[in-house]
mmCIF file of the N, C-alpha and C atoms, coordinates in Angstrom:
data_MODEL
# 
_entry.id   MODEL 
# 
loop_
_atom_site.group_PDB 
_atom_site.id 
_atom_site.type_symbol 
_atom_site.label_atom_id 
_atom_site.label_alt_id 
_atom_site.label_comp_id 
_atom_site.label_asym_id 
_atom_site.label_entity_id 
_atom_site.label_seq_id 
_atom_site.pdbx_PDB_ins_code 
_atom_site.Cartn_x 
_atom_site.Cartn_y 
_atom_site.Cartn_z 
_atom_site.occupancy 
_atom_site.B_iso_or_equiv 
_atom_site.pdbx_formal_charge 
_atom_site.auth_seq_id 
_atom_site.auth_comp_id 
_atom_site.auth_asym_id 
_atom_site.auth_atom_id 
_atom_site.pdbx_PDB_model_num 
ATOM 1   N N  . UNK A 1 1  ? -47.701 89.449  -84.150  1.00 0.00 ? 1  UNK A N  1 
ATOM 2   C CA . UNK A 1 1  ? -47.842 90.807  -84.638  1.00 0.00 ? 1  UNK A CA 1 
ATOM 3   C C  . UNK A 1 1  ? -47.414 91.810  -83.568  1.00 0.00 ? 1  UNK A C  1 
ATOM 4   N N  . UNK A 1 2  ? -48.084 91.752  -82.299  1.00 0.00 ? 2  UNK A N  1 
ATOM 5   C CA . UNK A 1 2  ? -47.447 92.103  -81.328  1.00 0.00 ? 2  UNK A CA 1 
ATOM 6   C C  . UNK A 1 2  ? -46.093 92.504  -81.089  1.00 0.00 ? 2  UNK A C  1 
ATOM 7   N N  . UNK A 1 3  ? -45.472 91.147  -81.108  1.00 0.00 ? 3  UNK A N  1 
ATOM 8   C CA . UNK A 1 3  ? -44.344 90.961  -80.831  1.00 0.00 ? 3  UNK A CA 1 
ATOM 9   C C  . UNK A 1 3  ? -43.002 91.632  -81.968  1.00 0.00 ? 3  UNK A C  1 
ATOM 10  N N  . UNK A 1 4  ? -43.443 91.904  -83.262  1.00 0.00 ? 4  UNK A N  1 
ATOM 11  C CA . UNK A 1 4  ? -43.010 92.219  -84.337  1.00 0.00 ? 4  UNK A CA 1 
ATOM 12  C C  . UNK A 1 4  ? -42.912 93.867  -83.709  1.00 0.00 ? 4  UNK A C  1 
ATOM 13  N N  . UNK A 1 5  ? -43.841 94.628  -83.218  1.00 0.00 ? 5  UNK A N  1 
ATOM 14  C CA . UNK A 1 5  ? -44.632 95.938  -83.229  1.00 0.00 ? 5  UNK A CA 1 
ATOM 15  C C  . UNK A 1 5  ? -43.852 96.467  -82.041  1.00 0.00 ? 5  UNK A C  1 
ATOM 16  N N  . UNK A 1 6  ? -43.539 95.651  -80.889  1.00 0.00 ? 6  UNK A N  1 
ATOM 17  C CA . UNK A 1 6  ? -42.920 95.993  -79.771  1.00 0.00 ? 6  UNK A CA 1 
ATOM 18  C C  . UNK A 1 6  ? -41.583 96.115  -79.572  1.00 0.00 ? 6  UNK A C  1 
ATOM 19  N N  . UNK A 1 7  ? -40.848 94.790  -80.391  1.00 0.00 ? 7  UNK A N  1 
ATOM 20  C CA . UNK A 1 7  ? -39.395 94.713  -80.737  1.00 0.00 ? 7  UNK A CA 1 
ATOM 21  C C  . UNK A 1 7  ? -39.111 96.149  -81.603  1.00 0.00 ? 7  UNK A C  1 
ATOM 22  N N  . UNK A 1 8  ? -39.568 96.884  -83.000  1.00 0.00 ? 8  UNK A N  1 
ATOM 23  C CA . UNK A 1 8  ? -39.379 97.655  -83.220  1.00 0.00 ? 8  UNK A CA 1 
ATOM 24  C C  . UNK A 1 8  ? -39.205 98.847  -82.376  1.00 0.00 ? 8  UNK A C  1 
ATOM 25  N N  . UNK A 1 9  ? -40.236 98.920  -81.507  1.00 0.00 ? 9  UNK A N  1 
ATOM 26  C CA . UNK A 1 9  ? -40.662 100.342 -80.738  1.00 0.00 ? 9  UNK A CA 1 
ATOM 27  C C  . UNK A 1 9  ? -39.820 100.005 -79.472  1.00 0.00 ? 9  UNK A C  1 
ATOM 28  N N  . UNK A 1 10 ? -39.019 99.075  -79.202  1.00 0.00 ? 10 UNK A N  1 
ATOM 29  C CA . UNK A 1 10 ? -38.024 99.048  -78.018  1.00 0.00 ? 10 UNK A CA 1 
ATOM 30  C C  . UNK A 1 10 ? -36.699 99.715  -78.645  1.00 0.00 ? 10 UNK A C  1 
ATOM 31  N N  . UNK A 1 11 ? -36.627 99.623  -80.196  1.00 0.00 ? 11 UNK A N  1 
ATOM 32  C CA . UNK A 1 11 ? -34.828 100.804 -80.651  1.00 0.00 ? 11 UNK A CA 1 
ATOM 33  C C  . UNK A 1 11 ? -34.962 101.635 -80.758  1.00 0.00 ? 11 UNK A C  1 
ATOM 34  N N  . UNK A 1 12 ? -36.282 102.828 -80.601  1.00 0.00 ? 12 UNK A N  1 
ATOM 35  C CA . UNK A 1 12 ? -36.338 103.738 -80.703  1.00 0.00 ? 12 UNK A CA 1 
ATOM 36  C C  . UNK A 1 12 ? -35.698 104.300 -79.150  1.00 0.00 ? 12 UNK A C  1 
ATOM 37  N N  . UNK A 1 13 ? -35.566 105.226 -79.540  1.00 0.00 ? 13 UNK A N  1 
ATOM 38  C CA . UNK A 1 13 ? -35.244 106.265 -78.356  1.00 0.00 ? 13 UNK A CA 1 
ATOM 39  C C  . UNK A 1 13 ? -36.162 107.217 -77.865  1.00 0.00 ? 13 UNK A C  1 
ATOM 40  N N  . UNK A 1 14 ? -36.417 107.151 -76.647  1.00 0.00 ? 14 UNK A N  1 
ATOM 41  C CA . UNK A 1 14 ? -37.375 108.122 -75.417  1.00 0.00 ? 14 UNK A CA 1 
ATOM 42  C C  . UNK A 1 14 ? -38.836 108.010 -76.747  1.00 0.00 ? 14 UNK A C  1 
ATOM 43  N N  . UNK A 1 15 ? -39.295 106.357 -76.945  1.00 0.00 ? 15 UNK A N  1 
ATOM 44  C CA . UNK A 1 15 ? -40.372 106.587 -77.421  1.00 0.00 ? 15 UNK A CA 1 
ATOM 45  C C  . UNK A 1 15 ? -41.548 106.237 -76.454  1.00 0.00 ? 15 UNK A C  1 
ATOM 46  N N  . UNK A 1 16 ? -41.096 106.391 -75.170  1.00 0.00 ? 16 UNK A N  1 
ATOM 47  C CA . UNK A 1 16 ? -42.345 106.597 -74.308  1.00 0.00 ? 16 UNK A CA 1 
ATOM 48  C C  . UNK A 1 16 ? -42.867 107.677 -73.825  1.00 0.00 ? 16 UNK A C  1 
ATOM 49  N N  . UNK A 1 17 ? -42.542 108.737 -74.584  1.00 0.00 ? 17 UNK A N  1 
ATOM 50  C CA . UNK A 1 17 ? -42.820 110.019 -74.759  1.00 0.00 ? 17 UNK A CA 1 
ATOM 51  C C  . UNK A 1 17 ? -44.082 110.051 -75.331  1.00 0.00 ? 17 UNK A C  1 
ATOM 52  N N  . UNK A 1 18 ? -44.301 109.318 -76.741  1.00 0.00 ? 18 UNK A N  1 
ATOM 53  C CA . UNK A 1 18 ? -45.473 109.846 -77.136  1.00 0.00 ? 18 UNK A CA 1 
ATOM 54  C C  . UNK A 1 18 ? -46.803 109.251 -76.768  1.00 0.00 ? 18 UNK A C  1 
ATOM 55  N N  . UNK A 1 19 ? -46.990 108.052 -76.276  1.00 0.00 ? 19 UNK A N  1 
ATOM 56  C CA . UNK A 1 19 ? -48.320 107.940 -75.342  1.00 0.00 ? 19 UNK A CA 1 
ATOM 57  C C  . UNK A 1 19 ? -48.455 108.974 -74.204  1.00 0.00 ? 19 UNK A C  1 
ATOM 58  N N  . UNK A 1 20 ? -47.494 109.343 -73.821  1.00 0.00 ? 20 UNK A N  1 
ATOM 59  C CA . UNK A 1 20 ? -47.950 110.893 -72.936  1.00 0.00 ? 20 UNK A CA 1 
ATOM 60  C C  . UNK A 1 20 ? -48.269 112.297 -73.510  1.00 0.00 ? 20 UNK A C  1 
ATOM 61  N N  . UNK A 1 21 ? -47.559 112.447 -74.704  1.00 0.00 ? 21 UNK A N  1 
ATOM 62  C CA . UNK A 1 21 ? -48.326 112.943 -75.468  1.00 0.00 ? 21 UNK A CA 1 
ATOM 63  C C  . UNK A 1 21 ? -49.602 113.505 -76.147  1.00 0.00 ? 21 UNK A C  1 
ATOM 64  N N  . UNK A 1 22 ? -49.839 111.771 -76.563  1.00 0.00 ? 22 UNK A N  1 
ATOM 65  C CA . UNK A 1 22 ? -51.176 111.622 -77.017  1.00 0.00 ? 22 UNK A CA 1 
ATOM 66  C C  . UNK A 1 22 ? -52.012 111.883 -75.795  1.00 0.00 ? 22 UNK A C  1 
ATOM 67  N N  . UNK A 1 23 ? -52.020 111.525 -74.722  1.00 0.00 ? 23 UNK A N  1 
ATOM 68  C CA . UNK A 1 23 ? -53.157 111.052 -73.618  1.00 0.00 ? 23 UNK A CA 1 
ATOM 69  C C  . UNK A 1 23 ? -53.022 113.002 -73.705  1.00 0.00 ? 23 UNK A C  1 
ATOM 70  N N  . UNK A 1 24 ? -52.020 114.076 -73.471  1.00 0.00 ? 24 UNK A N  1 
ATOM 71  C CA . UNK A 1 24 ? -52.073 115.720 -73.139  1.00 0.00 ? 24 UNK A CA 1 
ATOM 72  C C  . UNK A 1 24 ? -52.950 116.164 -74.468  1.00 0.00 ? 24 UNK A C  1 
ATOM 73  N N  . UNK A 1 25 ? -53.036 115.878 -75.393  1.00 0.00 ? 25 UNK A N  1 
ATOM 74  C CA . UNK A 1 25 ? -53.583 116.066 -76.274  1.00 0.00 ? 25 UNK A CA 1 
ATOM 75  C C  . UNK A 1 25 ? -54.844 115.976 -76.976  1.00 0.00 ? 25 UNK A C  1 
ATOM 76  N N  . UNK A 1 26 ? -55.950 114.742 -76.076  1.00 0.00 ? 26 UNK A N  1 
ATOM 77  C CA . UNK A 1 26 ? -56.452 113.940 -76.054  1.00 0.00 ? 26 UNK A CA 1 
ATOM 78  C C  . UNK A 1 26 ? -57.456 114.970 -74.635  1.00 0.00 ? 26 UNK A C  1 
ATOM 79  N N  . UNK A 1 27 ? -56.512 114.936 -73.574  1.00 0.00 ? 27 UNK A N  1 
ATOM 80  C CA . UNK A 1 27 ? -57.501 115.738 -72.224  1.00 0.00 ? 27 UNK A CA 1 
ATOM 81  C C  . UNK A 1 27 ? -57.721 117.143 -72.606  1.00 0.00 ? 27 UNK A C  1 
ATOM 82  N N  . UNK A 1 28 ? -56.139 117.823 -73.239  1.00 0.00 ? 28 UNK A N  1 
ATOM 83  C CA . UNK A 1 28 ? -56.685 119.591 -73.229  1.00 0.00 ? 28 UNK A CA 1 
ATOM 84  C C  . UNK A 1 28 ? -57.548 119.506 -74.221  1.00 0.00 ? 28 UNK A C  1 
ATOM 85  N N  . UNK A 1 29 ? -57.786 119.227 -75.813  1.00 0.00 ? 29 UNK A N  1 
ATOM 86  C CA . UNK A 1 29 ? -58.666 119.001 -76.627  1.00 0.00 ? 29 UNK A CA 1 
ATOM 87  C C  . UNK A 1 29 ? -60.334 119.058 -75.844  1.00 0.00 ? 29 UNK A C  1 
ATOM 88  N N  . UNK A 1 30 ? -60.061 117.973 -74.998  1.00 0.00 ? 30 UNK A N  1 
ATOM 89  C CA . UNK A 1 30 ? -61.410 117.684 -74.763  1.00 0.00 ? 30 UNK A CA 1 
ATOM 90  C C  . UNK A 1 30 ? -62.145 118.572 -73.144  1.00 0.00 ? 30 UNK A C  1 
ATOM 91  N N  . UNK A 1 31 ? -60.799 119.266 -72.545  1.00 0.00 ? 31 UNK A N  1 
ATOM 92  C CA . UNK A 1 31 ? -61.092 120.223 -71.401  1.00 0.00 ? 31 UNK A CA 1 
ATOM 93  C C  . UNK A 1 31 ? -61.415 121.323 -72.270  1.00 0.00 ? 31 UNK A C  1 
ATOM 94  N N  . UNK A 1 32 ? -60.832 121.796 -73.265  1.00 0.00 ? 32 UNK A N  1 
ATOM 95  C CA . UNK A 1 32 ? -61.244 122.979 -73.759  1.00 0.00 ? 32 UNK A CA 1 
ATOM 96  C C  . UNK A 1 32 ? -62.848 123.177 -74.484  1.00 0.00 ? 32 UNK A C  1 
ATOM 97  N N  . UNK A 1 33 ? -63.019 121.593 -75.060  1.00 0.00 ? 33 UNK A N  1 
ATOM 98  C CA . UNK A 1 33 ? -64.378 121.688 -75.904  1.00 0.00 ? 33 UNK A CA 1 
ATOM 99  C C  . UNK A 1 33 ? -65.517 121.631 -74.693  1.00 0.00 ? 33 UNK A C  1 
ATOM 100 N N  . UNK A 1 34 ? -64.973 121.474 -73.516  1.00 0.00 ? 34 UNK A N  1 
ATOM 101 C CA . UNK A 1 34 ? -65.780 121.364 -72.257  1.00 0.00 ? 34 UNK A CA 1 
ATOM 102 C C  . UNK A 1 34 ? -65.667 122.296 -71.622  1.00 0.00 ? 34 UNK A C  1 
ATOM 103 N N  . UNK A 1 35 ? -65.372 123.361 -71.786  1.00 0.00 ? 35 UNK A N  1 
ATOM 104 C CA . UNK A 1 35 ? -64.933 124.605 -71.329  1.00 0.00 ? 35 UNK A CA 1 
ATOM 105 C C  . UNK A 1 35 ? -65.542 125.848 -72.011  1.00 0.00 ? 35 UNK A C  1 
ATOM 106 N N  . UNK A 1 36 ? -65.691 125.176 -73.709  1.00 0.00 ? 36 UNK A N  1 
ATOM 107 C CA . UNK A 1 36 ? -66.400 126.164 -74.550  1.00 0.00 ? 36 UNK A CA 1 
ATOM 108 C C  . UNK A 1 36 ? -68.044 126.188 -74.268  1.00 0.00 ? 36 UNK A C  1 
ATOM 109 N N  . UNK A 1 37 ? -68.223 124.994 -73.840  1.00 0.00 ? 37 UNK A N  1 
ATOM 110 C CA . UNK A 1 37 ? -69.836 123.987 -74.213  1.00 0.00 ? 37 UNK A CA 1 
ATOM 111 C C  . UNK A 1 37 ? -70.675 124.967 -73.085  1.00 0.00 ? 37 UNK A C  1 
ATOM 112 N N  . UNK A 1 38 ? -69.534 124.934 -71.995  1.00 0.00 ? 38 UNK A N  1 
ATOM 113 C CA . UNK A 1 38 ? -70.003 125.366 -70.269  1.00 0.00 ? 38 UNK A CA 1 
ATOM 114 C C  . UNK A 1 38 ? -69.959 127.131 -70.066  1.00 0.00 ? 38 UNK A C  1 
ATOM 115 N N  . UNK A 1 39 ? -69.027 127.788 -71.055  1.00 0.00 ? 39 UNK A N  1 
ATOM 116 C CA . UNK A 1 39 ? -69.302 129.279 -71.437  1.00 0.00 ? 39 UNK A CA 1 
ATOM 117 C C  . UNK A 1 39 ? -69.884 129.921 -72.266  1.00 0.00 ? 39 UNK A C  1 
ATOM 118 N N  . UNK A 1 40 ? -70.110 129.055 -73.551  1.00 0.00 ? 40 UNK A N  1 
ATOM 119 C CA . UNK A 1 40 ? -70.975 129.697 -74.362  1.00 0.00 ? 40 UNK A CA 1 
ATOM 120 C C  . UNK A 1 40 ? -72.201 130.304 -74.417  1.00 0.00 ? 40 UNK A C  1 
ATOM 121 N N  . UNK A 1 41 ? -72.280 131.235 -74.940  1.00 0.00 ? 41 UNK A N  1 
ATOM 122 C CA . UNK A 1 41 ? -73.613 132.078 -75.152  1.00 0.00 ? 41 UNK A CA 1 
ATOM 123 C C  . UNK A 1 41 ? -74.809 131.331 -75.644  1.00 0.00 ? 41 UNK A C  1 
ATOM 124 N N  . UNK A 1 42 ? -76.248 131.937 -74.640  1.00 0.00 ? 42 UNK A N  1 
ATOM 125 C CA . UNK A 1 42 ? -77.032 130.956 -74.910  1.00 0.00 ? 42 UNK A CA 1 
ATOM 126 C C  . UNK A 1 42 ? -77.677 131.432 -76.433  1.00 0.00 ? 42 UNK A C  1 
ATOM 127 N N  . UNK A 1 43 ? -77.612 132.770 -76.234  1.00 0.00 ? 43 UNK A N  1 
ATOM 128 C CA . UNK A 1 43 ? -78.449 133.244 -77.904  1.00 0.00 ? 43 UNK A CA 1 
ATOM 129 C C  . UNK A 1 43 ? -77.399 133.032 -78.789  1.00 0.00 ? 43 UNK A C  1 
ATOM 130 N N  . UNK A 1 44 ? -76.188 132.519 -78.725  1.00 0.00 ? 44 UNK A N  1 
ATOM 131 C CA . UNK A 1 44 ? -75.094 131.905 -80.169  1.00 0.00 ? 44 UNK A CA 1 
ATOM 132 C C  . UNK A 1 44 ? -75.739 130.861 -79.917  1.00 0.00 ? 44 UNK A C  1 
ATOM 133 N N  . UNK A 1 45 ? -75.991 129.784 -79.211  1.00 0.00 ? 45 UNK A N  1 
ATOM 134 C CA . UNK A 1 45 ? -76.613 128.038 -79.630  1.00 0.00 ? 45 UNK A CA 1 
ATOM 135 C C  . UNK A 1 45 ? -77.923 128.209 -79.148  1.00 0.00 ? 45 UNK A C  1 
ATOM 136 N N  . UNK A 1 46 ? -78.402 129.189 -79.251  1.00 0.00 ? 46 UNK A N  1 
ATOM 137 C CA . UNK A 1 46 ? -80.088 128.914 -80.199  1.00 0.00 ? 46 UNK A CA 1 
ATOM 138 C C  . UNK A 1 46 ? -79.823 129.441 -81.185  1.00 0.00 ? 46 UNK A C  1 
ATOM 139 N N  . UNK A 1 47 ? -79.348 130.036 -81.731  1.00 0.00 ? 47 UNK A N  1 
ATOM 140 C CA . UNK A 1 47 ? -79.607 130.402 -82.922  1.00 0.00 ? 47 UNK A CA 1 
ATOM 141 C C  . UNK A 1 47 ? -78.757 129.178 -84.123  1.00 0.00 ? 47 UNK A C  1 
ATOM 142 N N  . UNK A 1 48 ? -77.738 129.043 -83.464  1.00 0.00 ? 48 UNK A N  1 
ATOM 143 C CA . UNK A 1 48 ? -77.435 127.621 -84.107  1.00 0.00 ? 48 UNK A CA 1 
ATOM 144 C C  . UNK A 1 48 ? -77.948 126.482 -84.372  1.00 0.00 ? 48 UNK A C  1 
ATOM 145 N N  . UNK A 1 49 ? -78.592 126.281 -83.146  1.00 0.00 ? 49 UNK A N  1 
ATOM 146 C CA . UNK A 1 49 ? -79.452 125.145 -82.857  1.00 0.00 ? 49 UNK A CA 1 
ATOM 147 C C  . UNK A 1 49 ? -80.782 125.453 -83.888  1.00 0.00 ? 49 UNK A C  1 
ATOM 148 N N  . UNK A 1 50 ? -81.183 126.663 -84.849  1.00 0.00 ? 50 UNK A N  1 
ATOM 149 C CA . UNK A 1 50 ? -82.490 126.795 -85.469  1.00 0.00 ? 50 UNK A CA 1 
ATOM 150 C C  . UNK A 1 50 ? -82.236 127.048 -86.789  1.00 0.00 ? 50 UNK A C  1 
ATOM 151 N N  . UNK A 1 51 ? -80.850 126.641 -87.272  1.00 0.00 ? 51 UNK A N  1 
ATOM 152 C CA . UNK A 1 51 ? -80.399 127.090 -88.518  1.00 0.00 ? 51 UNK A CA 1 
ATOM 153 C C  . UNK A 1 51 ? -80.907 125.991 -89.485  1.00 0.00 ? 51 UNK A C  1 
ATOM 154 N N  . UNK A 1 52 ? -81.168 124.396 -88.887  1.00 0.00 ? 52 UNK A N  1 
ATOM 155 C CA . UNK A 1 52 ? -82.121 123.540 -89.788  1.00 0.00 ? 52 UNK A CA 1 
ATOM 156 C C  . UNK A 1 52 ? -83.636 123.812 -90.077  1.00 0.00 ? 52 UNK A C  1 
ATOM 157 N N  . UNK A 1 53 ? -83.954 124.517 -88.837  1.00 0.00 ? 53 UNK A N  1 
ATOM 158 C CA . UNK A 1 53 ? -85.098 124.776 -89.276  1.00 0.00 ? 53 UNK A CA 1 
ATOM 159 C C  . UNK A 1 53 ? -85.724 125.404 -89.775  1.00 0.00 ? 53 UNK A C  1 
ATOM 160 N N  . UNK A 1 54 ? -85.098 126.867 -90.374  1.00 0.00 ? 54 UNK A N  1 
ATOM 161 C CA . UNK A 1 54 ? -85.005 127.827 -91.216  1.00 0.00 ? 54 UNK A CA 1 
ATOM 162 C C  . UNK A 1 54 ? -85.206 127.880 -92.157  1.00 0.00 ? 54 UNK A C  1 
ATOM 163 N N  . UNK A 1 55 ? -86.191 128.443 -92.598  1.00 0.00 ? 55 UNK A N  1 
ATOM 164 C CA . UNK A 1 55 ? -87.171 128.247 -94.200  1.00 0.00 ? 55 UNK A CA 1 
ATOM 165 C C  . UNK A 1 55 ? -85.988 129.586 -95.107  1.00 0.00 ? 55 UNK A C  1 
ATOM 166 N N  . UNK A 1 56 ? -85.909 130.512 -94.873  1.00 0.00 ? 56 UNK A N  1 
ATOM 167 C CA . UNK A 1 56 ? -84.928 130.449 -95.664  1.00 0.00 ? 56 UNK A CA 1 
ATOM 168 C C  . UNK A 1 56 ? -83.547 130.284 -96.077  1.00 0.00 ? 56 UNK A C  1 
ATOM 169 N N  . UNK A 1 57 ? -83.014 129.160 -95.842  1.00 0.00 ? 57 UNK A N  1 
ATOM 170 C CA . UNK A 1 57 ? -82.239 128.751 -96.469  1.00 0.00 ? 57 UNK A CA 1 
ATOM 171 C C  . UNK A 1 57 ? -82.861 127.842 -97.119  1.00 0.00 ? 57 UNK A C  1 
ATOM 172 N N  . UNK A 1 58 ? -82.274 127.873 -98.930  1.00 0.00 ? 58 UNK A N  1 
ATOM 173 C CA . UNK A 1 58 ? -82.499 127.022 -99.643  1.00 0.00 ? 58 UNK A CA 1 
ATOM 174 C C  . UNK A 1 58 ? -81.646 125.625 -100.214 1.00 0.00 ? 58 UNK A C  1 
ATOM 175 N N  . UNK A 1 59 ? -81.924 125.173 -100.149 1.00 0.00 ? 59 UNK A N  1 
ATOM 176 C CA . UNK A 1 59 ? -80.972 124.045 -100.610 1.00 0.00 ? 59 UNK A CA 1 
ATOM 177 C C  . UNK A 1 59 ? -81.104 123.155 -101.754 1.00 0.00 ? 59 UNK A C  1 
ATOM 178 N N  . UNK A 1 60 ? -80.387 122.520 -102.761 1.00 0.00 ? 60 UNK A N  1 
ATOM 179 C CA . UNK A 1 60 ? -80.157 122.194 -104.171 1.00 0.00 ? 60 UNK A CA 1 
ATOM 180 C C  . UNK A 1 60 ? -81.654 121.234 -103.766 1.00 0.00 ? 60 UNK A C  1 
ATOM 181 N N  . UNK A 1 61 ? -82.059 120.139 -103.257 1.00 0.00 ? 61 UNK A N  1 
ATOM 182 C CA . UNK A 1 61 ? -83.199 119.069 -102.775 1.00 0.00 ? 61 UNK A CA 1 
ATOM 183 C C  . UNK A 1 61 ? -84.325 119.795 -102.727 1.00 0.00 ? 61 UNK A C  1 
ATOM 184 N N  . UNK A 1 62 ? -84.566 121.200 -102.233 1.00 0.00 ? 62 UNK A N  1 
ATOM 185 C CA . UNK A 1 62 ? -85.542 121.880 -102.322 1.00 0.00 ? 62 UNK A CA 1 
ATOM 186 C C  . UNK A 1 62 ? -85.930 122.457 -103.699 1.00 0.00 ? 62 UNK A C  1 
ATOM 187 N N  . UNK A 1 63 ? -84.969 123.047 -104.137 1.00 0.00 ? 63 UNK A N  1 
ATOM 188 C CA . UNK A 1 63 ? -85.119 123.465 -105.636 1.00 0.00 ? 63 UNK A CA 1 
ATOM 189 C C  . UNK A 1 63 ? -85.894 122.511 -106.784 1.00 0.00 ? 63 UNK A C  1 
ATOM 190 N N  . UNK A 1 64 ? -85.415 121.369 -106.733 1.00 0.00 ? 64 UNK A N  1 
ATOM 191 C CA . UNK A 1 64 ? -85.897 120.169 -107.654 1.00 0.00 ? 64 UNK A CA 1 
ATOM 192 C C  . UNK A 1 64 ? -87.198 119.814 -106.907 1.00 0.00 ? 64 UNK A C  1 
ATOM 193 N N  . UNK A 1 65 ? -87.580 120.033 -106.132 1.00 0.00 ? 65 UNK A N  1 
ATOM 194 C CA . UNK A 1 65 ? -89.248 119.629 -105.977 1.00 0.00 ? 65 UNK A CA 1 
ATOM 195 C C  . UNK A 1 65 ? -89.776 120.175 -107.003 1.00 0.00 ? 65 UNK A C  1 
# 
């Protein structure tokens, strides 16, 4: 299977481009969500953080009690 998978991906052209790609895509993605986590406002994620626990919001499961 391998070998089927590799022979293909050797006629392509400059296809060792896209594992470098993926890996830039893969770090800024995950520098940025680490970047948001480390600036964000603390009264935006409490208040996020208390939106389950919030009596009013209602939801369809509550209704049918």
């Amino acid at each position: 299977m391998l070998k089927f998978i590799k022979g293909n991906l050797e006629n392509i052209d400059r296809v060792e481009i896209y594992p470098i790609i993926s890996l830039l895509i893969f770090f800024i993605f995950f520098a940025a969500l680490f970047w948001w986590v480390f600036t964000a406002k603390k009264a935006h994620i409490q208040s996020v953080s208390n939106i389950p626990l919030d009596d009013a919001t209602i939801t369809l499961n509550d209704s049918k009690l």
